[in-house]
C-alpha positions in Angstrom: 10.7 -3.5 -11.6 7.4 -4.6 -10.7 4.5 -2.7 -9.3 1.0 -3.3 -7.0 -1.2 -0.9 -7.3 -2.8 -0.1 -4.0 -5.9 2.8 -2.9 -5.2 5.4 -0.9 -4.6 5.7 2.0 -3.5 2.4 2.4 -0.6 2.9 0.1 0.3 6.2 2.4 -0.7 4.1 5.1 1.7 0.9 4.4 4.8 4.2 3.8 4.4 5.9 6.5 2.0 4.4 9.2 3.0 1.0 9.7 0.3 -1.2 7.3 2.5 -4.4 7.3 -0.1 -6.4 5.9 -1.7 -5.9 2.0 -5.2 -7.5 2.2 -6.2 -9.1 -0.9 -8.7 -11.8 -2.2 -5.9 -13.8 -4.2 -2.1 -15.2 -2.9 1.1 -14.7 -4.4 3.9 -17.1 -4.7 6.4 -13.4 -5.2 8.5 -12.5 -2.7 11.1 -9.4 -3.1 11.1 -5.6 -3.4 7.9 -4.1 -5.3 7.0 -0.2 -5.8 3.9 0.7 -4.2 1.7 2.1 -7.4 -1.0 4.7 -5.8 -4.6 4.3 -7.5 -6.0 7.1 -9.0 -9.0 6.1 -7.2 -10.6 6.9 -3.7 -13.7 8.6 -2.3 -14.0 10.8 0.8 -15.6 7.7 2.8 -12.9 5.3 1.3 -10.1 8.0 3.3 -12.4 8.3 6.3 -12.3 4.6 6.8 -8.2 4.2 6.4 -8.1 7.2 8.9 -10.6 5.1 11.7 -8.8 1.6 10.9 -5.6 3.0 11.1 -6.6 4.7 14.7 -7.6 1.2 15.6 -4.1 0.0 14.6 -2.1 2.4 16.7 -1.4 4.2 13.6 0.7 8.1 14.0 -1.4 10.0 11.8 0.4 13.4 12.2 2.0 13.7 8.8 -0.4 12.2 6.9 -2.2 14.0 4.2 -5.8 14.8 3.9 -7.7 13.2 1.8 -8.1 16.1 -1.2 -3.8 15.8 -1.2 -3.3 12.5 -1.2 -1.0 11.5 -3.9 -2.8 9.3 -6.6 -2.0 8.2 -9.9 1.4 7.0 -9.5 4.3 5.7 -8.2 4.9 6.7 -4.5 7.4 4.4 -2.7 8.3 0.4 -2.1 8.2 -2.3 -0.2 9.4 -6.0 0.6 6.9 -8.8 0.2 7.9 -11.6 2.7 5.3 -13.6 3.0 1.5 -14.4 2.0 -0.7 -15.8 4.8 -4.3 -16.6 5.9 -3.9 -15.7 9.1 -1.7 -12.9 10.8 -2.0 -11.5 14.5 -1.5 -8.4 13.0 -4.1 -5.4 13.4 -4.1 -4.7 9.8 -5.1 -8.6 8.3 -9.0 -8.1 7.1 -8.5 -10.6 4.1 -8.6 -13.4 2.8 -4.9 -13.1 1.6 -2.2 -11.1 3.7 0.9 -9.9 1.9 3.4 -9.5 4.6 5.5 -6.5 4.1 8.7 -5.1 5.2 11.3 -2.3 4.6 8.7 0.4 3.3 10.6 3.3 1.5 9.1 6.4 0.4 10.0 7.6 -3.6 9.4 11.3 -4.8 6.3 11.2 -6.8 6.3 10.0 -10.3 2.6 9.8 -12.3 2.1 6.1 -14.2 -0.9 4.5 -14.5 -1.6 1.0 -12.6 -3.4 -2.2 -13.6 -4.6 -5.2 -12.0 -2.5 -7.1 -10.7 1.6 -6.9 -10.9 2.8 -5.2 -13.5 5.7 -4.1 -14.6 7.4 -0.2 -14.3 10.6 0.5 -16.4 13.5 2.7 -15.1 12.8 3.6 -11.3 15.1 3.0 -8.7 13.7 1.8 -4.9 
C-alpha cells in the first residue's frame, strides 16, 4: 500500500480532528485509500501552531496528545484521497495544493521510516 508522510500534529489532526484538507506545494493525479505515515519530525512551535489553527477550525482538541507524546516515526492510520484542488471553502486549505480527504481511520502504531513523496509500505492492513 502506499503511504504520505505527514508532520505532526496534522497527521493526528487529519485522524482525529477533522483536517479534510492535506496542504501541499505539488498536485496529485491519485485518488484511493493511503496510510497516513507520521514524520519523525516536529518542534514545540511546529505543535503550538496545529493546536491554534486547529482552534480556528472548530477542531475538539480533548483527546489529543501533547506534543512530547505525539506519535512520530511511523505509521499511524489512513485515509481516502478524493480529490486535489486550488481552492476549497474549507478552514483547513492554506496551500497551493489541497488533497481532499475522507474516511480517516486510526491504525495501532507501527515505526517505518517515510520519504518524500508516496511511497510504498508492504503488509499493513487499513
Amino acid at each position: 500500500m502506499i503511504a504520505l508522510s505527514i508532520r505532526q500534529p496534522w497527521a493526528w489532526l487529519i485522524l482525529h480532528g477533522g483536517k479534510d484538507i492535506e496542504n501541499r506545494s505539488w498536485p496529485t493525479k491519485f485518488r484511493g485509500r493511503v496510510l497516513v505515515h507520521a514524520s519523525k519530525g516536529m518542534t514545540e512551535a511546529e505543535y503550538e501552531f496545529g493546536v491554534d489553527s486547529a482552534i480556528a477550525c472548530g477542531a475538539n482538541l480533548r483527546a489529543m496528545p501533547d506534543w512530547k507524546d505525539m506519535p512520530r516515526g511511523g505509521i499511524v492510520g489512513s485515509v481516502e484521497i478524493i480529490d486535489c484542488v486550488r481552492e476549497s471553502a474549507s478552514p483547513w486549505f492554506m496551500g497551493e495544493f489541497g488533497f481532499v480527504l475522507r474516511d480517516p481511520q486510526p491504525l495501532p502504531f507501527r515505526p517505518f521510516r517515510g520519504a518524500l513523496g508516496f511511497f510504498d509500505v508492504p503488509e499493513v492492513s487499513a
